[in-house]
mmCIF file of the protein (N, C-alpha, C, O) and its ligand, coordinates in Angstrom:
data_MODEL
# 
_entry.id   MODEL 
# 
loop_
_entity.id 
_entity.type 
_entity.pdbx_number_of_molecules 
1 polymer     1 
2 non-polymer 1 
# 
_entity_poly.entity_id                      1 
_entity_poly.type                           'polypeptide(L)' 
_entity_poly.nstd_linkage                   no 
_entity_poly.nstd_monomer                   no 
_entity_poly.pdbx_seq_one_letter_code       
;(UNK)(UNK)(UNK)(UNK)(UNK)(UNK)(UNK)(UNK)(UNK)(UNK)(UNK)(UNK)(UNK)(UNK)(UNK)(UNK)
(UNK)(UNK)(UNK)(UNK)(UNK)(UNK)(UNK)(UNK)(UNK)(UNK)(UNK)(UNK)(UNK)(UNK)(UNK)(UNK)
(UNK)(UNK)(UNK)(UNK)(UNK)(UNK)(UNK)(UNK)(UNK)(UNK)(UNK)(UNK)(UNK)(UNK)(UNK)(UNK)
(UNK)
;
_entity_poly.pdbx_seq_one_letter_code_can   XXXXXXXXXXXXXXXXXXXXXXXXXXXXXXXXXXXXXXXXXXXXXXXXX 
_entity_poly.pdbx_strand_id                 A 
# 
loop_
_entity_poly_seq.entity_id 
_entity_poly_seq.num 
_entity_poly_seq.mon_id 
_entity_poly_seq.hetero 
1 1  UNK n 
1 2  UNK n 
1 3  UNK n 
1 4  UNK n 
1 5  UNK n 
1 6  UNK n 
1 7  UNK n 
1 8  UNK n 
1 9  UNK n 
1 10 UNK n 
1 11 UNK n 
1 12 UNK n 
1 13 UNK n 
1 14 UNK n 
1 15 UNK n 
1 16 UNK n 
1 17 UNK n 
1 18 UNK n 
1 19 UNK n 
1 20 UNK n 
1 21 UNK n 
1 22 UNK n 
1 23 UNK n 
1 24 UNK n 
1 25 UNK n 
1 26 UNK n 
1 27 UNK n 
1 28 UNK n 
1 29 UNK n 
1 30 UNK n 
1 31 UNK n 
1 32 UNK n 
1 33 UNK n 
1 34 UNK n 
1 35 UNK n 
1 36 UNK n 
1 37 UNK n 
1 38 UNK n 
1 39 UNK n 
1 40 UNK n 
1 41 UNK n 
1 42 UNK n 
1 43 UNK n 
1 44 UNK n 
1 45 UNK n 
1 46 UNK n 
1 47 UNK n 
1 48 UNK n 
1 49 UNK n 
# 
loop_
_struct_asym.id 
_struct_asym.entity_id 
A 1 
B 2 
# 
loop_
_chem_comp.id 
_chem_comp.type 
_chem_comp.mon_nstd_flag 
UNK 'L-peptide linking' . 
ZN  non-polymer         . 
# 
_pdbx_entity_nonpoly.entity_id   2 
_pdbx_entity_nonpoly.name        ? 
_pdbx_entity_nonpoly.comp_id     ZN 
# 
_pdbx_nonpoly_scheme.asym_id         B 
_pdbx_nonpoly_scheme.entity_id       2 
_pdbx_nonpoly_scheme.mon_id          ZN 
_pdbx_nonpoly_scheme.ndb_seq_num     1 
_pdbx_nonpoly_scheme.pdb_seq_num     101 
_pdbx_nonpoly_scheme.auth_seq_num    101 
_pdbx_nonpoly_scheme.pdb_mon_id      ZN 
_pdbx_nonpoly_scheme.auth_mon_id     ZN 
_pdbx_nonpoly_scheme.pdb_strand_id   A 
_pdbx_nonpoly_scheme.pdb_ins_code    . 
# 
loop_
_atom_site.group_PDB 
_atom_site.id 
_atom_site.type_symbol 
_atom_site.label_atom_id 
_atom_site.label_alt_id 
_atom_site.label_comp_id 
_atom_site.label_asym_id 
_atom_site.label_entity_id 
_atom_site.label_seq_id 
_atom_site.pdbx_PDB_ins_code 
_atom_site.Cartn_x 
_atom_site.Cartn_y 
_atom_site.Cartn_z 
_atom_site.occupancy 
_atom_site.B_iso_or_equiv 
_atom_site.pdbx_formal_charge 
_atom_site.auth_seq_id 
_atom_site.auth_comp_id 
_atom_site.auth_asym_id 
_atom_site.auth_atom_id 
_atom_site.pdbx_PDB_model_num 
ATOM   1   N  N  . UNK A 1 1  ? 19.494 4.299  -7.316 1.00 0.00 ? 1   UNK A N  1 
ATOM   2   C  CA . UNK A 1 1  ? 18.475 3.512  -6.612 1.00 0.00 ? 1   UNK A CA 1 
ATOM   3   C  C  . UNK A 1 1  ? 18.507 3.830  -5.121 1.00 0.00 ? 1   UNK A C  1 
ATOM   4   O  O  . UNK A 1 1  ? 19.602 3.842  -4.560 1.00 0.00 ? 1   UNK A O  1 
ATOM   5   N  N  . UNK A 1 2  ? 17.236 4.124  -4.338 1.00 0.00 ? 2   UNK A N  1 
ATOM   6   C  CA . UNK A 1 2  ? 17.316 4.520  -3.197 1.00 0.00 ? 2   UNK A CA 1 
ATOM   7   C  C  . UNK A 1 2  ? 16.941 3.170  -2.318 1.00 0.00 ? 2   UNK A C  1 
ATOM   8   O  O  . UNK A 1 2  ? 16.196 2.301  -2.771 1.00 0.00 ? 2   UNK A O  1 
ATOM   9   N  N  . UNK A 1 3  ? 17.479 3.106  -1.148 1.00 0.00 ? 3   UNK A N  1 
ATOM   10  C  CA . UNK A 1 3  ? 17.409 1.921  -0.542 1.00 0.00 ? 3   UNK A CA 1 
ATOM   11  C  C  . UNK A 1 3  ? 17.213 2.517  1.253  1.00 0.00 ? 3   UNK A C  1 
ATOM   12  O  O  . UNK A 1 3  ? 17.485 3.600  1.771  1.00 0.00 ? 3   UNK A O  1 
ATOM   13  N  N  . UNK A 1 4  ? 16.680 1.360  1.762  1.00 0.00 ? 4   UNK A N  1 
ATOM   14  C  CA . UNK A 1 4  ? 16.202 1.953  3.344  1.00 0.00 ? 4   UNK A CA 1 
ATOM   15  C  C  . UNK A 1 4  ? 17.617 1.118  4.272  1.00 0.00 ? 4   UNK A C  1 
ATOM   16  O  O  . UNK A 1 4  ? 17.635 -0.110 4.341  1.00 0.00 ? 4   UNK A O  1 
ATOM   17  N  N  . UNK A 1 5  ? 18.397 1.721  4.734  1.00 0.00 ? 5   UNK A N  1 
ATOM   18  C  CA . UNK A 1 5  ? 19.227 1.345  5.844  1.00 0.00 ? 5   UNK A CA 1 
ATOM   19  C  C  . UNK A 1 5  ? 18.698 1.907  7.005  1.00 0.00 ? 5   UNK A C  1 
ATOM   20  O  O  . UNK A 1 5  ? 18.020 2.934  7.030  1.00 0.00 ? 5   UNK A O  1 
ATOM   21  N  N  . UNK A 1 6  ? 19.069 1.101  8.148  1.00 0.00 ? 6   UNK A N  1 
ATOM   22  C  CA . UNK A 1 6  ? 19.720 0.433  9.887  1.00 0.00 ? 6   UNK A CA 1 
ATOM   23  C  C  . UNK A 1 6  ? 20.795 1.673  9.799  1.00 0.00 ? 6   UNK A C  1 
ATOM   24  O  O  . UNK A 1 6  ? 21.685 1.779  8.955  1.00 0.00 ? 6   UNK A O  1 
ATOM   25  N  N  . UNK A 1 7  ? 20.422 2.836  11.162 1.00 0.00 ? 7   UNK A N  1 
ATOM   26  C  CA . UNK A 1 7  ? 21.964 3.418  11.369 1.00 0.00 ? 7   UNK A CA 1 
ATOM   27  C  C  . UNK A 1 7  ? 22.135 2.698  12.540 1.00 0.00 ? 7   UNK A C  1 
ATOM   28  O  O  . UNK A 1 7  ? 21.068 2.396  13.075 1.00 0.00 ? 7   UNK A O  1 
ATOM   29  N  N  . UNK A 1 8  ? 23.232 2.291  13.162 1.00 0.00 ? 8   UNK A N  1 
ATOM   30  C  CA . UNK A 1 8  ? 23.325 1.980  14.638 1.00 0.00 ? 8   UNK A CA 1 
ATOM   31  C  C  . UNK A 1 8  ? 24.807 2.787  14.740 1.00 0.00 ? 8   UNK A C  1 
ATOM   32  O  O  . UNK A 1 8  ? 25.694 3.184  13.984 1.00 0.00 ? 8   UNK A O  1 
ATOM   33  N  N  . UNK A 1 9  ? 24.483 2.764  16.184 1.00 0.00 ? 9   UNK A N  1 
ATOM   34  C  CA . UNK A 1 9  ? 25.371 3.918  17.235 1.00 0.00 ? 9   UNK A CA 1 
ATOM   35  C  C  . UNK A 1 9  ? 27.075 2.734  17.187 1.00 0.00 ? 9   UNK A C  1 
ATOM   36  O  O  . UNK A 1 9  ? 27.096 1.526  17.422 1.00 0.00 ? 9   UNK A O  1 
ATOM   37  N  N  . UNK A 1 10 ? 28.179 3.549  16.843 1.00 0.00 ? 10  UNK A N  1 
ATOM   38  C  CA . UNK A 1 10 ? 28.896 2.746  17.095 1.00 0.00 ? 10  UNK A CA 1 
ATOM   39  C  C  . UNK A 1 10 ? 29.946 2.604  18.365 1.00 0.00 ? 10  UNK A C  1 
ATOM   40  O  O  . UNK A 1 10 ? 31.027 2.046  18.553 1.00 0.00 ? 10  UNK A O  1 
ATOM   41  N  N  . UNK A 1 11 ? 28.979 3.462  19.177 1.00 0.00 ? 11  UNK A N  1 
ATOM   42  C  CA . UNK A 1 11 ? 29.553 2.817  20.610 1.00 0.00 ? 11  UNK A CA 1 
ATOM   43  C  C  . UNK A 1 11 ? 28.720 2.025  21.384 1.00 0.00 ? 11  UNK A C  1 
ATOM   44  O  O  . UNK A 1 11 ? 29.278 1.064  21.913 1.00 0.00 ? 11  UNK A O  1 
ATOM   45  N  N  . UNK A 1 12 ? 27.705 2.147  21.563 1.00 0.00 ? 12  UNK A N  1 
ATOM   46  C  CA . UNK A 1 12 ? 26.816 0.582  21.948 1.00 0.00 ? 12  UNK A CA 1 
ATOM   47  C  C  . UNK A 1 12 ? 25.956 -0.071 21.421 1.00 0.00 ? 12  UNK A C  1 
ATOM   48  O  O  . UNK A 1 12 ? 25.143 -0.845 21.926 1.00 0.00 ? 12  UNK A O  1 
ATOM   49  N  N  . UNK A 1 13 ? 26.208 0.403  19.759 1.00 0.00 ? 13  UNK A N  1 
ATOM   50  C  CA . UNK A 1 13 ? 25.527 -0.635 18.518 1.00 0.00 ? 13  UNK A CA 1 
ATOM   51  C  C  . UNK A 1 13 ? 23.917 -0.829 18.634 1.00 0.00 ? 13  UNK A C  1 
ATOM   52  O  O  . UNK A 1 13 ? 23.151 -1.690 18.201 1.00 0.00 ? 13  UNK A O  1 
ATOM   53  N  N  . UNK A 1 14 ? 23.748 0.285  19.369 1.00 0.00 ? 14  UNK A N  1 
ATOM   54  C  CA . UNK A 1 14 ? 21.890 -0.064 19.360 1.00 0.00 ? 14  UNK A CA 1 
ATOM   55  C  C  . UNK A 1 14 ? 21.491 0.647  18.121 1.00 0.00 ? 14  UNK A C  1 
ATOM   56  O  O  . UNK A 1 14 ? 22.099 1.589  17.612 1.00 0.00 ? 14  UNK A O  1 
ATOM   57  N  N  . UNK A 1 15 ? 20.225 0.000  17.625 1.00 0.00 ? 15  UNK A N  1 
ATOM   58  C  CA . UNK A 1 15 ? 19.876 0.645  16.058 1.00 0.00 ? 15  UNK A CA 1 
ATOM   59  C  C  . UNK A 1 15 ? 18.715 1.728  16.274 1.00 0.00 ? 15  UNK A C  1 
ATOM   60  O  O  . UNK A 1 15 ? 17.633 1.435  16.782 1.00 0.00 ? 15  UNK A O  1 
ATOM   61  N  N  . UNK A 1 16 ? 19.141 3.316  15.726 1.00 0.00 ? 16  UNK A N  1 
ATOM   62  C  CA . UNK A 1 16 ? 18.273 4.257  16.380 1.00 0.00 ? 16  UNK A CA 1 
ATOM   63  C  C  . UNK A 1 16 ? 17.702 4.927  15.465 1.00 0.00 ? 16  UNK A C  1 
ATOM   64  O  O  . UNK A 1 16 ? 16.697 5.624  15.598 1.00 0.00 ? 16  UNK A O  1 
ATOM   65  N  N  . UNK A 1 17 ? 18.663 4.639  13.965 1.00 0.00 ? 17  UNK A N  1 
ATOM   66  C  CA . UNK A 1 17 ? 17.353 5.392  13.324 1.00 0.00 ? 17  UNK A CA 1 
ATOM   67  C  C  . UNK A 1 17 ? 16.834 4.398  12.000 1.00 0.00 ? 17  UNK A C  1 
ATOM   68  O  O  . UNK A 1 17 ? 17.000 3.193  12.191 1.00 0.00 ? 17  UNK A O  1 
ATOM   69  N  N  . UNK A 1 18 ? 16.430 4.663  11.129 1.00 0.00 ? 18  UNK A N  1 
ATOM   70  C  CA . UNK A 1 18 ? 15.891 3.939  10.162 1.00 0.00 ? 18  UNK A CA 1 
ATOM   71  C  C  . UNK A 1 18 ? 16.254 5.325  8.370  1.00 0.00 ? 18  UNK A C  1 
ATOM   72  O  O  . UNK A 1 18 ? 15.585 6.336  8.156  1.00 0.00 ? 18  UNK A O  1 
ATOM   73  N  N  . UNK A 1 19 ? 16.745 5.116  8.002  1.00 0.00 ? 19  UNK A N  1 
ATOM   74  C  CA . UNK A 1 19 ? 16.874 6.625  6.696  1.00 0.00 ? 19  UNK A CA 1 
ATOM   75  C  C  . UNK A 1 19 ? 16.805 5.669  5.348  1.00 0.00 ? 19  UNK A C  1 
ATOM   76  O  O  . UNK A 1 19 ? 16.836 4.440  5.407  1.00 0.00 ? 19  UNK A O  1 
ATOM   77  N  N  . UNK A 1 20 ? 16.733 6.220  4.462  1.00 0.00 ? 20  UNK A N  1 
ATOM   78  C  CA . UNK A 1 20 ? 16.589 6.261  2.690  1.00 0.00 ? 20  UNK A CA 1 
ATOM   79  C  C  . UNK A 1 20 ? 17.697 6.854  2.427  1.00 0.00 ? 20  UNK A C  1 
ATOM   80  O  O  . UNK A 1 20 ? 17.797 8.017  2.818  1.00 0.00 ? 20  UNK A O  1 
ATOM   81  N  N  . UNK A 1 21 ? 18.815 6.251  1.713  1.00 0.00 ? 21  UNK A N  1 
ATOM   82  C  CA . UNK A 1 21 ? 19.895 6.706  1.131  1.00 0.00 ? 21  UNK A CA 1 
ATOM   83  C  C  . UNK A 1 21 ? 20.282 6.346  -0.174 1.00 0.00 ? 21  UNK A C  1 
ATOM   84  O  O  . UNK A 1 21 ? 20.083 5.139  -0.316 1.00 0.00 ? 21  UNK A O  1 
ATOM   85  N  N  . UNK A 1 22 ? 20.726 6.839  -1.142 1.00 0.00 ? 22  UNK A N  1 
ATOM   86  C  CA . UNK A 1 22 ? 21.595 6.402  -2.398 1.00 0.00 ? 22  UNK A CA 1 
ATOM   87  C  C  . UNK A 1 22 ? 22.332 5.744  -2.411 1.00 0.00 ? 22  UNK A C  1 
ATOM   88  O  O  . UNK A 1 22 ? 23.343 6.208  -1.883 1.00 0.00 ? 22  UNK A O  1 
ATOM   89  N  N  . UNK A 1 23 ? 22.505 4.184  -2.976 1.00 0.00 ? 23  UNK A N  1 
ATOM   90  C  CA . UNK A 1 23 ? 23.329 3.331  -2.992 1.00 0.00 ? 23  UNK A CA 1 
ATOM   91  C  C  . UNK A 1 23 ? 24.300 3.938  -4.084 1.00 0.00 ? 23  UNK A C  1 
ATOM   92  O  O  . UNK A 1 23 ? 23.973 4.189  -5.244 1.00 0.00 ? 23  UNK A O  1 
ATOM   93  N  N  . UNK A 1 24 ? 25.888 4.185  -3.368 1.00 0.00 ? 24  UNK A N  1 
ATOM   94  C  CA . UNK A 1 24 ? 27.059 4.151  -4.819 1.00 0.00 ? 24  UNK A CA 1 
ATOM   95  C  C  . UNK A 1 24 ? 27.815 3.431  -3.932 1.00 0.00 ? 24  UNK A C  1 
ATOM   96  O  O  . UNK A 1 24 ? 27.993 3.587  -2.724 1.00 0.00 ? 24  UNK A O  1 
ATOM   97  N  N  . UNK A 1 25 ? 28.340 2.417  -4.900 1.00 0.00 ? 25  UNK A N  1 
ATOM   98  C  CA . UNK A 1 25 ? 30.005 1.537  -4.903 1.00 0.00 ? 25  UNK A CA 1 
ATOM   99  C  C  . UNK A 1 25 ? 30.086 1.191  -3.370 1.00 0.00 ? 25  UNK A C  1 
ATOM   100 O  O  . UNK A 1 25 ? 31.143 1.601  -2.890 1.00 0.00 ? 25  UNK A O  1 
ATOM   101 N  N  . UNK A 1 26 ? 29.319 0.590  -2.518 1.00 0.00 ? 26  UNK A N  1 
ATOM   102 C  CA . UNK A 1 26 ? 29.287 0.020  -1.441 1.00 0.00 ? 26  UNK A CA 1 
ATOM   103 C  C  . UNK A 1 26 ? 30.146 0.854  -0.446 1.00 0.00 ? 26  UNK A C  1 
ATOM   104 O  O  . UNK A 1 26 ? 31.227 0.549  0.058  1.00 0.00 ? 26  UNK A O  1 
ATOM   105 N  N  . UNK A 1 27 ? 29.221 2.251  -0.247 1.00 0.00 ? 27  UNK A N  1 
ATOM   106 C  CA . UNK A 1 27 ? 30.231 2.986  0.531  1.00 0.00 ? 27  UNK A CA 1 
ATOM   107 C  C  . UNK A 1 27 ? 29.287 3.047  1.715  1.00 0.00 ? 27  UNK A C  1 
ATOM   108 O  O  . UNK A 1 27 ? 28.145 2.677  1.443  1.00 0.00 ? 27  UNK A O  1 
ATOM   109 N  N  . UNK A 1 28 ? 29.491 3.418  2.935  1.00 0.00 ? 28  UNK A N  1 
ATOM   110 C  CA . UNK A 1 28 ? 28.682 2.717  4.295  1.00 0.00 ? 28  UNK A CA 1 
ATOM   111 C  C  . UNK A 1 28 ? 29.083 4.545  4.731  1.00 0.00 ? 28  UNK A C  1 
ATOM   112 O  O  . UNK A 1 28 ? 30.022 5.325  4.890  1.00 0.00 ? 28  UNK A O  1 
ATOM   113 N  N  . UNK A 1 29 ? 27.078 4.401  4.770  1.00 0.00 ? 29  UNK A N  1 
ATOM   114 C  CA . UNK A 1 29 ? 26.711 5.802  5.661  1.00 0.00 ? 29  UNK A CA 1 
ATOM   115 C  C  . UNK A 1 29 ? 27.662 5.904  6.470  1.00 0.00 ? 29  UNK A C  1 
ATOM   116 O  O  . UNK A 1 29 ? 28.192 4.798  6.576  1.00 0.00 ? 29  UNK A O  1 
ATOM   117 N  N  . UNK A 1 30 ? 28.450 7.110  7.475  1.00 0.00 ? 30  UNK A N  1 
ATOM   118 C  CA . UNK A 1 30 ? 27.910 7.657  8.344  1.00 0.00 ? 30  UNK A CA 1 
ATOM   119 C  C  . UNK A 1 30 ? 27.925 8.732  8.834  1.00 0.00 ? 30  UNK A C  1 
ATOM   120 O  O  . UNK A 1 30 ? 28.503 9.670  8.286  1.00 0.00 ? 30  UNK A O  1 
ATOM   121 N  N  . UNK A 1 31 ? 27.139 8.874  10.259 1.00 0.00 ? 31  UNK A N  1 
ATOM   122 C  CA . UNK A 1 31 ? 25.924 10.082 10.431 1.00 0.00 ? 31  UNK A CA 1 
ATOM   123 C  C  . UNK A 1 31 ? 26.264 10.297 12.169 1.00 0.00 ? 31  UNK A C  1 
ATOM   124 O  O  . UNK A 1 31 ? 26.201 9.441  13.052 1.00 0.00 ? 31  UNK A O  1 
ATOM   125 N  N  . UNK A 1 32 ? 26.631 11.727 12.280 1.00 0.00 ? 32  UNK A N  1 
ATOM   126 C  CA . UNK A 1 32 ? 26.926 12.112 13.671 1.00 0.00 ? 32  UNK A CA 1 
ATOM   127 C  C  . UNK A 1 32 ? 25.071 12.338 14.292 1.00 0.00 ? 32  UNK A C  1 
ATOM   128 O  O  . UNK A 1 32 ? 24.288 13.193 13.878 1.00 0.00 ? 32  UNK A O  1 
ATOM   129 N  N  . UNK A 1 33 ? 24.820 11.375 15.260 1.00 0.00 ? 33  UNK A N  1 
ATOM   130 C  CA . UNK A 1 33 ? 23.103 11.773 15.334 1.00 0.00 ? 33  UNK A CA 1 
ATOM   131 C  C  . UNK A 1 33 ? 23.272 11.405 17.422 1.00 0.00 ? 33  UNK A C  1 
ATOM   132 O  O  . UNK A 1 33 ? 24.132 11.006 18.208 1.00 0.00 ? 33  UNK A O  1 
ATOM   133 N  N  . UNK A 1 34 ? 22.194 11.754 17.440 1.00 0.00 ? 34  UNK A N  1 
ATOM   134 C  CA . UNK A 1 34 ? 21.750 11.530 19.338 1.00 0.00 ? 34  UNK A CA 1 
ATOM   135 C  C  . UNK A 1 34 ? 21.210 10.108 19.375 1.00 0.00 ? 34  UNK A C  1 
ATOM   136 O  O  . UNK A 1 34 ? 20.272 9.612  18.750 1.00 0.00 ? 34  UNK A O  1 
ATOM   137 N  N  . UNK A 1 35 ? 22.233 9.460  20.471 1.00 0.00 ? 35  UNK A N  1 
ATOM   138 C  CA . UNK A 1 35 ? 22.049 8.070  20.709 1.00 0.00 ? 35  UNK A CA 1 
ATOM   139 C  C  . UNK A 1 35 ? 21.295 8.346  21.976 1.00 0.00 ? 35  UNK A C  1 
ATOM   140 O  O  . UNK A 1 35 ? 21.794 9.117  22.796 1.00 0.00 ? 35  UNK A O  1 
ATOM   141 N  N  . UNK A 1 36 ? 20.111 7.770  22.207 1.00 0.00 ? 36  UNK A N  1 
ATOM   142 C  CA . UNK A 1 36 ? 19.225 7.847  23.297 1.00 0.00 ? 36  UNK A CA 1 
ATOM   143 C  C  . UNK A 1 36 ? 19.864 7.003  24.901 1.00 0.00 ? 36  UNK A C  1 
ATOM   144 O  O  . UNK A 1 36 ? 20.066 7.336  26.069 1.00 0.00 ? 36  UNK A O  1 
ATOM   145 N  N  . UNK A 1 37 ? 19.979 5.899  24.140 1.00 0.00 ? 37  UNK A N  1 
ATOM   146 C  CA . UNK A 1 37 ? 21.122 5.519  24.938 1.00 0.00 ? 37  UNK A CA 1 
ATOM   147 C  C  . UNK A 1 37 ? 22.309 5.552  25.534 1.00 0.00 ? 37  UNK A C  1 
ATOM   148 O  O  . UNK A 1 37 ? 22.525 4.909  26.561 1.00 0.00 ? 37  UNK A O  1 
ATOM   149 N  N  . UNK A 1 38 ? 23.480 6.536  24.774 1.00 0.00 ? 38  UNK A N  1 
ATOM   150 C  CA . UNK A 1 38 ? 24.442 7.041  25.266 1.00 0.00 ? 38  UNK A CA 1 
ATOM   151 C  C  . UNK A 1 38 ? 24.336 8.075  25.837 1.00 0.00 ? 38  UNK A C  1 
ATOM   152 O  O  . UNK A 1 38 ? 25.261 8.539  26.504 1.00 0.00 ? 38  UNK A O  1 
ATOM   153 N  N  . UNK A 1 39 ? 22.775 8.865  25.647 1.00 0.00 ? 39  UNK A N  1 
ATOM   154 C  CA . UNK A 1 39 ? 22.728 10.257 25.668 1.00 0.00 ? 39  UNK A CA 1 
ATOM   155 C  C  . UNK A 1 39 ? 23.475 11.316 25.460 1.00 0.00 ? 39  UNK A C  1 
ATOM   156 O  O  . UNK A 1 39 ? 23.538 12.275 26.229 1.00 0.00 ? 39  UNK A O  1 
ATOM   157 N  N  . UNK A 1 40 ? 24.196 11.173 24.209 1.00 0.00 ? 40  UNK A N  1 
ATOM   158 C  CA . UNK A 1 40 ? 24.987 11.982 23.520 1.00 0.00 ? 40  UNK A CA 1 
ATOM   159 C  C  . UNK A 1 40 ? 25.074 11.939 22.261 1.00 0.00 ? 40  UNK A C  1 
ATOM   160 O  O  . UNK A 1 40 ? 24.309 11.035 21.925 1.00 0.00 ? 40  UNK A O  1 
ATOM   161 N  N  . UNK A 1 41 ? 25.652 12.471 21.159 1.00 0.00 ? 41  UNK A N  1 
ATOM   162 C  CA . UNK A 1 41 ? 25.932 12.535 19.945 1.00 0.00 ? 41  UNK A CA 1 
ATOM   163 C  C  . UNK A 1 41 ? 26.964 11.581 20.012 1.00 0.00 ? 41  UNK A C  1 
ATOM   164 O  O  . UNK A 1 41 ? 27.950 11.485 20.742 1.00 0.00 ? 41  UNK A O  1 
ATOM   165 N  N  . UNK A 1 42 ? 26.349 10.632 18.732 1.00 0.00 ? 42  UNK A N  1 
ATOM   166 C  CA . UNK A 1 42 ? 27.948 9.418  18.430 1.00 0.00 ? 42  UNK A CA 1 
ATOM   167 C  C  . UNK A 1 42 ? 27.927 9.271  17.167 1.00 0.00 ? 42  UNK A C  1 
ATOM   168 O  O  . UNK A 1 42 ? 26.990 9.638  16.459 1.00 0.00 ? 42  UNK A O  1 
ATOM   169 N  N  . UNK A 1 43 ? 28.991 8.701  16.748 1.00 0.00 ? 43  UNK A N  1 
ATOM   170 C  CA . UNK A 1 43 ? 28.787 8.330  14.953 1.00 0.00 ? 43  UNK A CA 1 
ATOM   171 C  C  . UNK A 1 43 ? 28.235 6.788  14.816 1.00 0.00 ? 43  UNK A C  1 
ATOM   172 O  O  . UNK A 1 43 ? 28.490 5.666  15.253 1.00 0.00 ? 43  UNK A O  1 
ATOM   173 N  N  . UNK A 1 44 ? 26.946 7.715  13.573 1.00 0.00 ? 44  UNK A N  1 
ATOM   174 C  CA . UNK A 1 44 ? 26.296 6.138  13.767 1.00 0.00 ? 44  UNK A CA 1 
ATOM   175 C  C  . UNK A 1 44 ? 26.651 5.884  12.367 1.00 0.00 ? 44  UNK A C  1 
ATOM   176 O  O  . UNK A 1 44 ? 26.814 6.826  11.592 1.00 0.00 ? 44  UNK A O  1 
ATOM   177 N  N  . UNK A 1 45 ? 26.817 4.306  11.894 1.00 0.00 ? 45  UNK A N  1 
ATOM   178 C  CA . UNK A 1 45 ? 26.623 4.144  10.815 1.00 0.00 ? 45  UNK A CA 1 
ATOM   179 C  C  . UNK A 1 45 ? 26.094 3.085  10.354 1.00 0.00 ? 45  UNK A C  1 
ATOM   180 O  O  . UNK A 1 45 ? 25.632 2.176  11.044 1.00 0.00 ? 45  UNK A O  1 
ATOM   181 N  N  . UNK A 1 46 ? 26.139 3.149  8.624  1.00 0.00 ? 46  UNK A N  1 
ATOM   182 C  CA . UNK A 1 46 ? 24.913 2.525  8.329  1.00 0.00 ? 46  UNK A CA 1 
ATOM   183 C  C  . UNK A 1 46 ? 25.044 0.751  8.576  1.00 0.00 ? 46  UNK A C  1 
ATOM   184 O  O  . UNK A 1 46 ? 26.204 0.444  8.300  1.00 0.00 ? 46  UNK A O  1 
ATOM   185 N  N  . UNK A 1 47 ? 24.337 -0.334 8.948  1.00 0.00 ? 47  UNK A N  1 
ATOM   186 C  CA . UNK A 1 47 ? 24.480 -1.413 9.020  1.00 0.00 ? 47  UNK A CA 1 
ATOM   187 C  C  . UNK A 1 47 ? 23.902 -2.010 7.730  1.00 0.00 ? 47  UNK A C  1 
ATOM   188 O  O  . UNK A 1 47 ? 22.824 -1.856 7.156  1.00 0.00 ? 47  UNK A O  1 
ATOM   189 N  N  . UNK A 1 48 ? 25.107 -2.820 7.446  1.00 0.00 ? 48  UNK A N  1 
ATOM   190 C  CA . UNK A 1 48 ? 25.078 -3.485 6.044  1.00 0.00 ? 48  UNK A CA 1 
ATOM   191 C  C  . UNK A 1 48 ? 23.545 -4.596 6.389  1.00 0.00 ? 48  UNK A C  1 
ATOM   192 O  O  . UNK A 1 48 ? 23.233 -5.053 7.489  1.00 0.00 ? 48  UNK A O  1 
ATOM   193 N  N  . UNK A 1 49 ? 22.798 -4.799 5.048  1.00 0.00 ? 49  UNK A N  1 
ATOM   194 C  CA . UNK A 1 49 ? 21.746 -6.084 5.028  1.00 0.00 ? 49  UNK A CA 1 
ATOM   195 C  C  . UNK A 1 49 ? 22.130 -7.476 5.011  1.00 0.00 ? 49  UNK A C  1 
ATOM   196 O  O  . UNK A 1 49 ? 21.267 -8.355 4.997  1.00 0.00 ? 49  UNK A O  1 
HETATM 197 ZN ZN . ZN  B 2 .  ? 24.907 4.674  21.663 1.00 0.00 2 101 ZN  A ZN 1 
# 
């Protein structure tokens, strides 16, 4: 089942992207992406609903 998660940046927790991922066994995205705000690459991950 595909489901829409929240990535947020986990150094200043702002939410930057929006993705479609495969739910297995409650395992939590995450995704090295460009925080606009940090202006750098950070690990974002996925925020639980
Ligand atoms: Zn950030």
């Amino acid at each position: 089942m595909r489901q829409y998660v929240t990535l947020e940046c986990t150094e200043c927790r702002n939410e930057n992207y929006r993705t479609s991922t495969e739910t297995r066994g409650g395992k939590r995205l995450e995704l090295k992406k460009h925080c606009r705000r940090c202006r750098k690459h950070t690990l974002h991950r996925q925020k639980r609903k």
